[in-house]
GUDOLO-175736 format. One record per residue (C-alpha): chain; residue number from 1; residue in three letters; x, y, z. Coordinates in Angstrom, 3 decimals. Each point is the difference from the previous one (the first is absolute). Last residue first. Example, Ala and Ser with C-alpha at 12.3 -4.5 7.8 and 13.67 -1.06 7.14 Angstrom:
GUDOLO-175736
PT_unit_pos_code_east_north_up
PT_A_2_ser_13.670_-1.060_7.140
PT_A_1_ala_-1.370_-3.440_0.660
end
This chain:
GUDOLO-175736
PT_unit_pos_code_east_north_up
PT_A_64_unk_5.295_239.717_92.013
PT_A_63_unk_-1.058_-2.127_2.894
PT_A_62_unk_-2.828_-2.486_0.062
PT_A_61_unk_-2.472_0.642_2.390
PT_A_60_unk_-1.039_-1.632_2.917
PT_A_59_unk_-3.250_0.456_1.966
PT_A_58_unk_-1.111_-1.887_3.237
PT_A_57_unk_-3.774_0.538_0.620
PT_A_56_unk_0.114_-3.387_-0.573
PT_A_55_unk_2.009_-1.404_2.047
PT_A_54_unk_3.646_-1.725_-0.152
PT_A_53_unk_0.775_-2.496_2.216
PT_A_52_unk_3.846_-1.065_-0.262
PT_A_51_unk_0.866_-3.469_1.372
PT_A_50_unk_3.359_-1.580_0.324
PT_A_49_unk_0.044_-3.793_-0.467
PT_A_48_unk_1.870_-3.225_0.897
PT_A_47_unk_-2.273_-1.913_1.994
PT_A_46_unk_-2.718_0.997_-2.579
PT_A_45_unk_-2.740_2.327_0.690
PT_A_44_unk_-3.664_0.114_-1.983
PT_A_43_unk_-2.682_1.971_2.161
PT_A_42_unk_-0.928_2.252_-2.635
PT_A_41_unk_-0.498_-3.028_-2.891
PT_A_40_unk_-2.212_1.880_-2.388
PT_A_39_unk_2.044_3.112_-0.847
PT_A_38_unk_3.227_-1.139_-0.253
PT_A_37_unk_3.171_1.636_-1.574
PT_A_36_unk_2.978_-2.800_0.319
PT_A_35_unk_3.663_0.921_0.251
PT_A_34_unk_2.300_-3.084_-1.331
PT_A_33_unk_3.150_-0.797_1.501
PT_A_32_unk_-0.754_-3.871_0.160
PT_A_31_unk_0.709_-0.266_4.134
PT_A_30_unk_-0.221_3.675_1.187
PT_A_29_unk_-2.995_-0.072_-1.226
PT_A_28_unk_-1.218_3.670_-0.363
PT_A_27_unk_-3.675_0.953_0.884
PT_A_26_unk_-1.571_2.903_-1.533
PT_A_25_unk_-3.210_0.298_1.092
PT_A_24_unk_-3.121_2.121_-1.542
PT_A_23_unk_-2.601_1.512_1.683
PT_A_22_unk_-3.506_-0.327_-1.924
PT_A_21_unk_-1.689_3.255_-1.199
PT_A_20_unk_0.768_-0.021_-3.198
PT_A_19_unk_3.378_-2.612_-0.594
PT_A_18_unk_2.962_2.310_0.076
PT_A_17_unk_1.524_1.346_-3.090
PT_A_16_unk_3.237_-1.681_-0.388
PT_A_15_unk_3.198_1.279_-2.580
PT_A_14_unk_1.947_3.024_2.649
PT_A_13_unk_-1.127_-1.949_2.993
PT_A_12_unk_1.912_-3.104_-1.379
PT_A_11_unk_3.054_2.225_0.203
PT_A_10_unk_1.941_-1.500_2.932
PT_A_9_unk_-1.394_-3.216_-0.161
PT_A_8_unk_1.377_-0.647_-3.815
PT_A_7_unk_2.764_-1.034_0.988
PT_A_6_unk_-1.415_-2.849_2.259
PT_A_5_unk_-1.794_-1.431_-3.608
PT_A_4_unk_-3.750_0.653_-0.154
PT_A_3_unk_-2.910_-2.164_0.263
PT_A_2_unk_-3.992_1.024_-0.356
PT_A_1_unk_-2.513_-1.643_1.816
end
């Protein structure tokens, strides 16, 4: 699982490569303001979360 600040949720596409062939999440806690990537919990939803599934086949590449 990797952890990155709320700023940071706007560009983490630019600095992740996604996980093979597995879909990744990110899920934002509202709560702790922390954005998690996970691969291995896919079902994982807080009471405070918003949930962005990203898939594989999914490409994003860093700008400039």
């Amino acid at each position: 699982i990797a952890r990155l600040s709320v700023p940071a949720l706007t560009t983490w596409h630019q600095d992740f490569e996604l996980f093979g062939a597995y879909a990744a999440q990110i899920i934002l806690d509202q709560s702790n303001g922390k954005a998690v990537i996970d691969k291995d919990e896919p079902h994982f939803i807080g009471h405070n979360t918003e949930q962005l599934v990203i898939r594989e086949s999914t490409r994003y590449r860093k700008n400039g």
